[in-house]
N, C-alpha and C positions, 0 to 999 in steps of 0.2 A: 441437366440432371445427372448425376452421379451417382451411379447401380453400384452392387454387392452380390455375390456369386447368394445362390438362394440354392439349399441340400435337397437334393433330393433322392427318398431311400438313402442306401447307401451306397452303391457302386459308380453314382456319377455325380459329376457338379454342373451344371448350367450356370455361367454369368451373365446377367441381365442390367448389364450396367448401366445402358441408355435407356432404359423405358420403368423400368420395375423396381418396389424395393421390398427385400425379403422381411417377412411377420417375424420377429424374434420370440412368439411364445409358440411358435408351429412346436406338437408335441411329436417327435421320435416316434416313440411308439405308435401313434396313429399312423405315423406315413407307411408304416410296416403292415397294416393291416392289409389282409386279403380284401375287405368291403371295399376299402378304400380304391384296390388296382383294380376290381370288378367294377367302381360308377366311372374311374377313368377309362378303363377301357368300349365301355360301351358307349358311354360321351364322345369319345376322341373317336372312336369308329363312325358315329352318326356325325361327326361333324367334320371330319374327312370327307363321307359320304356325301352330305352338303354341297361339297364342290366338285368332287367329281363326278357325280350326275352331269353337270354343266360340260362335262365329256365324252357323256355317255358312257360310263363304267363305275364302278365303286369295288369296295373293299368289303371282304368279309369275317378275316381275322385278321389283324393290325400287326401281330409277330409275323406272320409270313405272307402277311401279300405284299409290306416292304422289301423283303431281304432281296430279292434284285436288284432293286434303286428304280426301276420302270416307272413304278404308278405314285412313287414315292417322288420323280421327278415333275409330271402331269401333277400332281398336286400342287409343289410349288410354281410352275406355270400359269396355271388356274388361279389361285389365290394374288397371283405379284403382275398378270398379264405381262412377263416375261420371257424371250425363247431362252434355254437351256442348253448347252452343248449337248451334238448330238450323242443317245445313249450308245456302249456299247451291246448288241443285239447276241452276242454269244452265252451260254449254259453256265460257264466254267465258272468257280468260285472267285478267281481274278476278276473277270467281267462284272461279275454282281459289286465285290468290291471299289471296282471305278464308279458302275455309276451312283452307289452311296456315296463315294467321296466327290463326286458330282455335287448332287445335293446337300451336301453338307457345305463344300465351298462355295456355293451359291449364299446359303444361310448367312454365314461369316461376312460374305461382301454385304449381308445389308445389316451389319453393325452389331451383329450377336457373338458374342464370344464364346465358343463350346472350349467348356476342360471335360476330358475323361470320356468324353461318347468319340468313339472312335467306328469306322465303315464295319470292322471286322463283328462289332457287338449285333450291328443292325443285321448284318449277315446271317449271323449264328440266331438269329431270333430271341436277341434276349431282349423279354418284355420290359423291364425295367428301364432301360436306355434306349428303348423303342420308346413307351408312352411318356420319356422326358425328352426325345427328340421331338415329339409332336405337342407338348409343353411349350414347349420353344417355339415354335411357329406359330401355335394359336396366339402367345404374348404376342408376337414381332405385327404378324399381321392380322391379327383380329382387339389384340387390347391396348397396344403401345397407343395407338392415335388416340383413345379417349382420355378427353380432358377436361375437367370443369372446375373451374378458377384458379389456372395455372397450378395445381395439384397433377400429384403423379398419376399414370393408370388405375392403377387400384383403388390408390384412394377417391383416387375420380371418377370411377366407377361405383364405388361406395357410397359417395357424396350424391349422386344420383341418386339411386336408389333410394337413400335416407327421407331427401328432398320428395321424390315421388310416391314416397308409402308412408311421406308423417302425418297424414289427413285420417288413417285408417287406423281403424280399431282394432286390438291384437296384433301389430307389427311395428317391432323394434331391430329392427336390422341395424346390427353393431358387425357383423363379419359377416365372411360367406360359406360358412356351415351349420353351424346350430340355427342362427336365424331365420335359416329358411326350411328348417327340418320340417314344421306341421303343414309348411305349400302356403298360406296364409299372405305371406311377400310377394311370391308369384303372381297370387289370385289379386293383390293388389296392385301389381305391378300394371296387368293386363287389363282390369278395369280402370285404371286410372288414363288409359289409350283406348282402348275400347271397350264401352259398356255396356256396349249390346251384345258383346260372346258370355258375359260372367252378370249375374244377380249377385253381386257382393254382402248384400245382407241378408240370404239365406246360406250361404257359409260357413259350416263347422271346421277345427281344427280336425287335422288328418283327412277326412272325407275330399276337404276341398283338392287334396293330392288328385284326384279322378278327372280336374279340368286342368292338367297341364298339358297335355297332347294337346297340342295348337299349331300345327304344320302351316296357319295360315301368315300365323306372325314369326314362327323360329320353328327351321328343319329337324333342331336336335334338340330332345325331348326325354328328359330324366325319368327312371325307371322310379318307380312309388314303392317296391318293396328296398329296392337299393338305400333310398331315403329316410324312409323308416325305421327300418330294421337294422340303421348303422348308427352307433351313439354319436358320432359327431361326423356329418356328409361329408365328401370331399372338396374338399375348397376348389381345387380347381377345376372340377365338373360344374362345380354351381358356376363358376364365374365364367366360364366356357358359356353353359345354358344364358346369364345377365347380360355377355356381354351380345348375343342375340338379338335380344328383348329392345337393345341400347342403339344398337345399328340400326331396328327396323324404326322404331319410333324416334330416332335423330333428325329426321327430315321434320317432322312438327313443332319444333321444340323455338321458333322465331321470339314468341312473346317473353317465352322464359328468359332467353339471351339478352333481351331487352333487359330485363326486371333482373337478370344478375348483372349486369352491367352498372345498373343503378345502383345496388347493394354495394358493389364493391365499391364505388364512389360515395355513397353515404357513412359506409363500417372506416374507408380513407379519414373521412369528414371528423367522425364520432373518437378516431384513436388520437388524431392531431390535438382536436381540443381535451380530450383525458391528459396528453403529455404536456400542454401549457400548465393546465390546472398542476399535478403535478411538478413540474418545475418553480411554480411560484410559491407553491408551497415549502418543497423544498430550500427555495433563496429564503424567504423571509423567514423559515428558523434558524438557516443558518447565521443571516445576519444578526438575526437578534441571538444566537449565543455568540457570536463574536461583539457585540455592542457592550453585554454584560461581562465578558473573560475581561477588556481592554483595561475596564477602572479598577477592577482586581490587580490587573497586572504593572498599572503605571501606578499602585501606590508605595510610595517609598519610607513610608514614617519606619522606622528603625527601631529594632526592639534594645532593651538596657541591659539582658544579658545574652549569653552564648547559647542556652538551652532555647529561648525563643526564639531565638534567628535558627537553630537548625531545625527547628519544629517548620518556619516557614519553607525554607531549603526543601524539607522532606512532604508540604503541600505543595512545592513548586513539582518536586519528581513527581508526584501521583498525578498531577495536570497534568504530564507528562507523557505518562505512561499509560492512563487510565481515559481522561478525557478529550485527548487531543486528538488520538489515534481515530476514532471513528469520525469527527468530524474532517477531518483529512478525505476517508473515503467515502463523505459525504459531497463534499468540495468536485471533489474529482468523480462521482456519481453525475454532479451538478452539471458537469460542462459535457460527458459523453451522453446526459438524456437533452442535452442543448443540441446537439450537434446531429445528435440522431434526428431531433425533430423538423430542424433544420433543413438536415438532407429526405426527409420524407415531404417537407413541404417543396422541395423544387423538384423531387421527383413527380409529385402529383398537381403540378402548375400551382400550385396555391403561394399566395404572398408568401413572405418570412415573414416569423416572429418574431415580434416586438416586444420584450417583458415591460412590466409597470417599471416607473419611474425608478432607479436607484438599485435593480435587479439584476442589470444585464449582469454578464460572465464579465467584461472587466470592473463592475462596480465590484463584484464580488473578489474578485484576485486582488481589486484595490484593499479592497476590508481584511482580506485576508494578507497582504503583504504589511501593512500596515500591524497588523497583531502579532506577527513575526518578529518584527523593527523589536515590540513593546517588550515581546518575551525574550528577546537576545538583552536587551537592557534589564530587564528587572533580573533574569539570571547574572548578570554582572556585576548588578548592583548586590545580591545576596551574598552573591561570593568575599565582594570587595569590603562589606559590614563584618562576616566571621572573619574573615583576617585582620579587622579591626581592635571587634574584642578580645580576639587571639590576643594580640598586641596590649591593649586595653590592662586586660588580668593577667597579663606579665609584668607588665610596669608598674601595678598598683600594690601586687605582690613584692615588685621588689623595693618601692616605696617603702611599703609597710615596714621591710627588714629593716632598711638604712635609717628610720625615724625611730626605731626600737634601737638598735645599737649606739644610734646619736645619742639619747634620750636617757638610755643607759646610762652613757660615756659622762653627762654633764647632769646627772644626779648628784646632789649636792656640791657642787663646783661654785655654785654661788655664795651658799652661805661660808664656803670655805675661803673665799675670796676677800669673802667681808668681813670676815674674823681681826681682831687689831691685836694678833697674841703676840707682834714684836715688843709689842710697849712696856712689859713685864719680864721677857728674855734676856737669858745672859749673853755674851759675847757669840758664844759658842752657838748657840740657839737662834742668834738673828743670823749670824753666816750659812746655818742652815737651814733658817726658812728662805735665806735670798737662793742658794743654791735650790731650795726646793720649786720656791717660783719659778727658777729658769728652767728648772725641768717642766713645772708646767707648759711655760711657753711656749717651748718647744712642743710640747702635747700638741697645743692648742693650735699650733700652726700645723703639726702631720692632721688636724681632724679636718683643716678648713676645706680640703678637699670633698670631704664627705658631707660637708653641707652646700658646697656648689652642684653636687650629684642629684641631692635630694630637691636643690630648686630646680636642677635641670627637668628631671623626674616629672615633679608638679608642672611646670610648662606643657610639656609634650603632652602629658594626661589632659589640661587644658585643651590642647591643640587640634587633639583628638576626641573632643568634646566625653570625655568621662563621667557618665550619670551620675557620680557621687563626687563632683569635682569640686563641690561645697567643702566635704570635710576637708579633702586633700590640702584646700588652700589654707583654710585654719588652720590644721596641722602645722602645714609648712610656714605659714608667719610665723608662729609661735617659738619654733626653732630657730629661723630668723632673728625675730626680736631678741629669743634669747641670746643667740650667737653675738647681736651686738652687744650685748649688755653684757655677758662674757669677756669680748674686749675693754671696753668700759673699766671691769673692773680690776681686770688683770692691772692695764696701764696707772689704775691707782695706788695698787699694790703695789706696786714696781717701785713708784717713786718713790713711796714711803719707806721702802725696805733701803733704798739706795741712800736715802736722806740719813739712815743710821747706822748704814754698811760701814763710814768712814770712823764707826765710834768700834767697830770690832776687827780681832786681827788674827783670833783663832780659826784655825779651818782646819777643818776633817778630812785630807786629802783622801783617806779611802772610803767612805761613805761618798765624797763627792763625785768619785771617780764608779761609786756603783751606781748610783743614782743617775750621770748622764751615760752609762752601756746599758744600764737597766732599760731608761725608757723608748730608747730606741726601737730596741729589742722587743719588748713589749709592745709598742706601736705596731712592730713587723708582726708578730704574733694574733697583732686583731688583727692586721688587713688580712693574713692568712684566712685566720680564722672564718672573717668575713669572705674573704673570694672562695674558702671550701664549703659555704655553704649558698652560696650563690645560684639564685635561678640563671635556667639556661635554654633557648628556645633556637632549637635548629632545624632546616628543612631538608637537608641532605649528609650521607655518609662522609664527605669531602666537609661540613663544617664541622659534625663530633671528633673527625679526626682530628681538626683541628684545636680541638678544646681537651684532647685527651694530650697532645702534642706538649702545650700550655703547661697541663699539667705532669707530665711527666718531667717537663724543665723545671719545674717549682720542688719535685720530689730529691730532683738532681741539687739541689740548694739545701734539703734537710743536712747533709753531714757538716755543713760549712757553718749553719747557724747550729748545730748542737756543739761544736766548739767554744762559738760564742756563748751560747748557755755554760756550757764549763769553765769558761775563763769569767764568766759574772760571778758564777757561784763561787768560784775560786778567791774572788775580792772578799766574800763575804766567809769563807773560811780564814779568810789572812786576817781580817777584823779580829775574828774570834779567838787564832792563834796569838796575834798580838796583843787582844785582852786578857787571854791566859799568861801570857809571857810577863807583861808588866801588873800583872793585875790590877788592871781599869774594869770598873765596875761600869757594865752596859745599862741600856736604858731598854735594850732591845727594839726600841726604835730607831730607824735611820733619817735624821733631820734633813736632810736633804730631798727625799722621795717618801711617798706613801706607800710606795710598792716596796715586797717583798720577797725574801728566796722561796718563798712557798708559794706566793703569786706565780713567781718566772716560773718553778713546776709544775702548779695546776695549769695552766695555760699550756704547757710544751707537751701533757699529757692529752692534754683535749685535741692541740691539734695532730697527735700521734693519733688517737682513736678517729679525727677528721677523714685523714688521708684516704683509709680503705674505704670508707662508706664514701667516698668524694668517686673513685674508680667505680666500686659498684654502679651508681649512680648513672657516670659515663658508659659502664655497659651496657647497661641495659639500655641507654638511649643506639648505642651502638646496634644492638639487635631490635630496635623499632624501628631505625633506619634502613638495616636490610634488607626488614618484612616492605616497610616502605619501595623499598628500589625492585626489590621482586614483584610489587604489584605495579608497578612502572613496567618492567619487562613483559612481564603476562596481558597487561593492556594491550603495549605494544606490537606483538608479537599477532593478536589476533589483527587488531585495527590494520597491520601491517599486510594481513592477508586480505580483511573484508573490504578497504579500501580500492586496490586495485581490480578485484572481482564485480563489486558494483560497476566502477566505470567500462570493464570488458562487459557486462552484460550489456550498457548503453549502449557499448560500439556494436555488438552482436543485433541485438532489437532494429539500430540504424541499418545494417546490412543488409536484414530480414524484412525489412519494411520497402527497402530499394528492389529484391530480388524479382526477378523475372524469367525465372528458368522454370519456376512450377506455376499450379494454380492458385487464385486466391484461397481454396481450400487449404491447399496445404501448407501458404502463407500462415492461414488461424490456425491448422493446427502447430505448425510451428512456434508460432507464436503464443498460444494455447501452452505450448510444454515448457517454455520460456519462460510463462506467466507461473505456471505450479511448481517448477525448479526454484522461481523467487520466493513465494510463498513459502516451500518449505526451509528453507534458508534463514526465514525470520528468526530461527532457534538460536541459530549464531548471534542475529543482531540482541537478542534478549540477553544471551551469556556475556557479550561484552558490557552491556546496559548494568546486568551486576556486577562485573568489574569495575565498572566506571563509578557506579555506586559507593564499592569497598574505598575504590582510590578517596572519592569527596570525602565517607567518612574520615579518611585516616589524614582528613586535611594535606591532600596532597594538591599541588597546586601547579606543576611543572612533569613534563616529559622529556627529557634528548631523547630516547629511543625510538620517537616516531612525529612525522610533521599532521599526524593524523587527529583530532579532537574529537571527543562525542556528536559535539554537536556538526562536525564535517560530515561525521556519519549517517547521524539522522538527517541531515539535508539533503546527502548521496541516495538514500534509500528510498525518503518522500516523491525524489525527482524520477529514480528507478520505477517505482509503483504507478505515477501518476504519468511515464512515458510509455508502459505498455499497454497500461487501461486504452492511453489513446489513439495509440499504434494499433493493438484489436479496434478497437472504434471506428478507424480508418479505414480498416479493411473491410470488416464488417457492412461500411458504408457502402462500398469497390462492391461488394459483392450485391447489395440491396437495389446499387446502379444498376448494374451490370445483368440480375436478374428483369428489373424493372422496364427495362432497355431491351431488352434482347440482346444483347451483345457480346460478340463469343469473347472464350480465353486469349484466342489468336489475335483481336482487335485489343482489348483489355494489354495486352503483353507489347503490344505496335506500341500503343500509348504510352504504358510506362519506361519504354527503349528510347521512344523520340524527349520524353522528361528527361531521363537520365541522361541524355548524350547532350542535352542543350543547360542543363542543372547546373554552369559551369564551376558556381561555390560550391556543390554538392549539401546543400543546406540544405534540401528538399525543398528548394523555391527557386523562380525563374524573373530575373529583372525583363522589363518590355522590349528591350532589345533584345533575349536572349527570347521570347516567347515569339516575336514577331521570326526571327529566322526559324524556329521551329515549325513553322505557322505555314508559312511559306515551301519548308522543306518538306512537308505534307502535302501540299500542292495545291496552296490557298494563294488567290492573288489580289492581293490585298492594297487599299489605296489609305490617304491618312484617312479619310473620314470612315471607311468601313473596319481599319484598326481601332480609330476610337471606339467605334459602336462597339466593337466585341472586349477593348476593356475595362468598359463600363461594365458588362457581363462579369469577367471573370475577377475583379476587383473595383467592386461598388465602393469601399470603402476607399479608395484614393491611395494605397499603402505602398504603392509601387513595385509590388512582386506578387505573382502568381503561383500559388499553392496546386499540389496536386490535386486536391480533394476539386479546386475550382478548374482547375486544367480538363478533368477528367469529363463532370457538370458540361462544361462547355461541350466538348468533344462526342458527348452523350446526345446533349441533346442537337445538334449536330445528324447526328448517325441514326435514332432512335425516331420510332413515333410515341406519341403520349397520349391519353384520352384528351379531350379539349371540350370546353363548354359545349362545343355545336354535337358534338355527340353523344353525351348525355340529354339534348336537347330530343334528339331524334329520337332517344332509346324512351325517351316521355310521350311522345308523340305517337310510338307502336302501342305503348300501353293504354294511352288517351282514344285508338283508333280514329288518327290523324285530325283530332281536334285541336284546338289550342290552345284548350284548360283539360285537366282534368279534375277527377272526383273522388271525394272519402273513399267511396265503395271499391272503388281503381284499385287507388292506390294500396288499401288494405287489401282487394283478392290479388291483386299480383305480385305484393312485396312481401316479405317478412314479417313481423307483429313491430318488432322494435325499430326496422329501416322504416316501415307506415307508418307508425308515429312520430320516428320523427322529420320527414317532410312534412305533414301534417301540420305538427309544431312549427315551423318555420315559411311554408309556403303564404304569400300574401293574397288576399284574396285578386279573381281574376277579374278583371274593368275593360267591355267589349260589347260591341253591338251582338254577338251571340253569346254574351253570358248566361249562365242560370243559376239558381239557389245552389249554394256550395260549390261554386266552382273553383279553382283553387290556378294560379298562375304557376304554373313548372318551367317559363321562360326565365322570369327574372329569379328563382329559385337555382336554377342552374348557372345563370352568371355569377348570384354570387360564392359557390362554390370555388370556382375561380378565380376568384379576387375585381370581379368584374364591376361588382355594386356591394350592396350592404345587405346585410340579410334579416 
């Protein structure tokens, strides 16, 4: 056990670390009371006196019949049956001072830690540090030894008391001051040992204070105005007076021991089967919410637009976020009440547990590895669908353009094909429909590109299976078919015009000569046109540059083609000059071309108004890439830090769990502060979880800035949570052994030293060569068949390495004793008075209500040449406790 300094008054501390542990609602103020130093001093006078009678002297004021150390030494003589160095026998304040610190250093050597009461306080008579040095001594040797069911002093002195006064009407002893204020406890305490000094049912409250003077059972005998007349008694007067009452009547107490021996082997029995129950409850919902997440998870049917895929995207986060996260610390609840129950079953010789079929802890890391696999896939799979339709409604969009501008371009081209207006033209007028058809031609050949685009277009939308991939294909035949039938009709034309070319011999050399710069030109001016209004789908600042690059070379081209444009227009001025010069009356049509000077400048004006809106355009994709790359960096930057702090907490936890320089105490608490530093820390993983968020919304899909991903995260963090839980777990166990056992720190610390020095992968596991030299280096001599035997022990399951938690087990039970059938046999047998059944009646007057029922419940009836009606077998009842038979 492990004490804590306990206040007393103000001017000293006592620490009580081995035997006592201090009440944390003790009130200040009461310790201050005068009442309070008047029941101690008169208590702690008659219970000095107590022993020193046995020397024939006593004490008459407690401040100064110590301050020489003399009778303050013969006290602890008396009490310890120890000699004491001889006192010094001199007057002088020196002398008194030795032999206080006499007695004080005697105190210390038997395991009391005094702070702040020093020889000179005792000297000078100060009461205060007088009646908490004889605090001290009553604990050490009047309270430390009481124990009942491995509880502290106190408590186990309480627990007493509790036990021996719950029969009796009007006493609820919860402490030791109020409860015993009206004497009620007492008078129960005393009848319930002897009944012949107290008539317990003619006893009133307060009155009954008149039968505590009992010199026959307890020397020191509480004052009845002290007790009454103080609103809350002194605790440690009353517990001085109980722990009396506890010494004289401990010598009868055989049957009891009996009957709590069984209790605590029944309340064993009653906790093991609550944690099965329990446990199975726990696996079979978790498996069945993992049965029901999996078919959710593995469906892949695929939505037809972009708002329903991110709609599922954003039910995939909330699983995520919302419903995964407890079943995690349901999982991992799973296997530390596994393990706990585990290690309570080999501490108290009972079998292991065996879950129902399809329950254990690897069916369940099965089911849950397994849901994992589904949820890293269907998250792949979401991601890999929006970048689909990303794709998807970029290409259909840009479909849509290039079939509008085609569609455009060969608006009435047919009927104009099929027109026969040579057959009625003069000279003049068939040379320039011929010239004008070669201008077509040449059209018709800059477009055929544009309709390799648009099938290419339709393919890929195919490819990519396009929900409306019906119209697409319509569309795109129909352009198609037209496009051949376009050829078709050109080459009919052609011939025709050629067949009459040889019947004309005028030509319009400057009409012909507009007509092939014209269409060029014009040609250049849609593709323009078309590439400035062009979609454009980038994922990084390094492709906008790119496309701004593109276009900045194409601006670098405007002065070259506005030339061009002035040297076309310039033909079309010389026309017009030379119709003025000779006076040739125009038609104002150019037989050659359909196109005009006023076409060439609406078009050179459009793509001038193009230009700027084409940069804007790129701008601002320009500044949604940066926002973009700065939520790249800001991911980074954290993931950059949260990453490696995870894995240093791992290494820290491993190091923590290995150490051996403190106690398992201060292992958990270490590991305790471990656990709340990660805990609070979860704020960080949430702030990244929104960044990561912002990143998916802004469809980002790539980091350089860091090798770190969400989902490394969350895997680093599940492993961080679900390695302390079980690192506490372990310990926790260490320490459940180790109480269980008896076994000090010093042996607990041998053990973990000879792990670690034989650990040689330091994995926290030991292969059988490496267990067997440890084995040995302990000073075990060992043959193969008694090695076998022990690692069938420490590795039942065949796995080829040895765990500490089984190292420990072994070494435990090794070193330790454990209850065993034949002693719960025996503790049946004092309650039976040495028969070999017992009975209802038994078993209800000496057990509990709830530990009586249920033996009761379970006991089989007794079959014996001394049976009688209700006799009940406590033989085979106790094996099977044990694992011995069946119950």
């Amino acid at each position: 056990m492990v004490g804590f300094p306990v206040q007393y008054n103000t001017t000293y501390t006592v620490s009580t670390e081995d035997y006592m542990t201090q009440e944390e609602d003790w009130d200040r103020d009461l310790l201050l009371d005068p009442a309070w130093e008047k029941q101690q001093r008169k208590t702690f006078t008659a219970w000095c006196n107590s022993h020193l009678r046995k020397a024939g002297t006593q004490i008459e004021n407690i401040e100064e019949d110590f301050r020489n150390g003399l009778k303050l030494m013969l006290l602890l003589e008396v009490i310890s049956g120890e000699r004491l160095p001889k006192p010094d026998k001199g007057k002088m304040r020196f002398h008194k001072i030795a032999n206080v610190n006499k007695a004080l250093d005697f105190i210390c050597s038997k395991g009391v830690k005094l702070v702040s009461i020093g020889a000179e306080e005792i000297v000078d008579g100060n009461v205060k540090m007088t009646l908490g040095m004889i605090w001290t001594i009553i604990l050490r040797f009047a309270i430390q030894d009481i124990s009942v069911e491995e509880t502290s002093a106190k408590e186990g002195l309480l627990l007493w008391c509790q036990r021996k006064t719950a029969p009796y009407r009007n006493v609820n002893v919860q402490n030791f001051h109020i409860s015993w204020k009206d004497g009620l406890a007492l008078c129960a305490l005393i009848h319930r040992h002897r009944p012949d000094l107290i008539d317990y049912s003619k006893l009133r409250k307060v009155l009954c204070l008149s039968f505590f003077t009992c010199p026959v059972l307890c020397p020191v005998s509480p004052s009845f105005s002290d007790i009454v007349n103080t609103p809350k008694p002194d605790e440690k007067a009353i517990m001085t007076y109980v722990s009396c009452f506890y010494h004289a009547f401990a010598g009868a107490e055989q049957a009891e021991t009996a009957a709590n021996r069984i209790c605590k082997v029944l309340a064993v029995n009653q906790e093991n089967e609550r944690l099965m129950e329990e446990y199975e409850k726990l696996a079979s919902e978790l498996l069945e919410w993992i049965r029901r997440t999996i078919p959710w998870l593995e469906n892949r049917v695929a939505e037809q637009t972009m708002r329903a895929m991110q709609q599922k995207l954003e039910d995939f986060r909330d699983y995520r976020r919302v419903h995964k996260p407890p079943r995690v610390q349901e999982k991992c609840q799973l296997e530390i009440n596994f393990n706990t129950l585990q290690t309570k079953l080999r501490l108290s010789n009972r079998p292991a547990f065996m879950p129902s079929e399809g329950k254990m802890v690897s069916d369940i890391a099965n089911a849950w590895k397994g849901l994992e696999q589904v949820e890293k896939g269907y998250e792949e799979w979401l991601l890999t669908e929006i970048r689909r339709l990303e794709r998807l409604d970029h290409l259909a969009e840009k479909f849509r353009q290039k079939c509008s501008l085609h569609e455009g371009w060969t608006a009435g081209k047919e009927e104009l094909l099929s027109q026969k207006d040579y057959e009625s033209a003069s000279l003049m007028e068939i040379r320039a429909l011929m010239r004008k058809h070669e201008a077509f031609e040449s059209d018709l050949a800059a477009h055929q590109d544009r309709v390799e685009q648009i099938a290419a277009i339709a393919q890929e939308l195919n490819e990519l299976d396009y929900h409306d991939a019906a119209t697409v294909n319509a569309r795109c035949q129909g352009i198609c078919d037209q496009w051949d039938n376009l050829g078709t009709l050109t080459q009919k034309r052609r011939d025709a015009l050629e067949r009459v070319e040889k019947l004309w011999e005028t030509i319009d050399q400057l009409y012909l000569e507009f007509a092939k710069r014209a269409a060029p030109f014009n040609n250049w001016m849609d593709g323009a046109m078309e590439d400035l209004q062009d979609m454009f789908i980038v994922h990084s600042i390094e492709e906008i540059q790119s496309l701004i690059t593109a276009h900045d070379q194409f601006k670098a081209t405007l002065p070259e083609a506005d030339k061009e444009r002035v040297a076309i227009m310039g033909i079309i001025n010389e026309i017009m000059k030379i119709a003025q010069t000779y006076g040739i009356k125009l038609s104002g049509v150019n037989p050659y071309t359909s196109l005009s000077s006023q076409d060439i400048s609406n078009k050179w004006e459009t793509v001038k108004q193009l230009v700027p809106l084409r940069d804007q355009m790129l701008q601002e994709e320009v500044a949604r890439q940066q926002a973009n790359e700065r939520l790249r960096r800001q991911f980074a930057a954290q993931a950059n830090i949260i990453g490696p702090w995870i894995q240093t907490k791992m290494e820290e936890i491993g190091h923590v769990s290995v150490d051996i320089t403190g106690s398992l105490e201060e292992q958990m608490n270490n590991l305790k502060t471990y656990e709340q530093n990660i805990i609070n820390y979860k704020s960080n993983i949430d702030k990244l979880e929104g960044d990561h968020q912002l990143i998916q919304e802004a469809l980002i899909f790539d980091n350089k800035h860091t090798n770190y991903t969400m989902e490394h995260i969350r895997v680093g963090w599940e492993q961080l949570l679900t390695t302390i839980a079980r690192t506490i777990n372990e310990v926790e166990n260490q320490i459940l052994t180790r109480d269980a056992k008896g076994i000090s720190q010093e042996q607990l610390n041998e053990f973990r030293a000879s792990f670690n020095h034989f650990d040689r992968k330091r994995n926290g596991m030991m292969d059988p060569d490496d267990f067997r030299a440890c084995l040995i280096s302990m000073g075990y001599d060992l043959g193969e068949v008694e090695f076998a035997r022990i690692m069938t022990l420490v590795d039942p399951n065949n796995t080829g390495v040895v765990t500490f938690q089984a190292f420990i087990d072994f070494m435990t039970r090794e070193t330790a004793e454990t209850d065993t059938a034949e002693q719960v046999m025996a503790s049946f047998k004092i309650l039976a008075s040495d028969k070999s059944y017992i009975t209802v009646d038994e078993l209800r007057r000496e057990l509990p209500p709830e530990q009586a029922e249920y033996c009761i419940t379970r006991m089989t009836k007794y079959v014996g040449p001394d049976s009688i009606p209700g006799a009940l077998d406590y033989i085979s009842f106790s094996s099977a406790l044990y694992g011995e038979s069946d119950l």
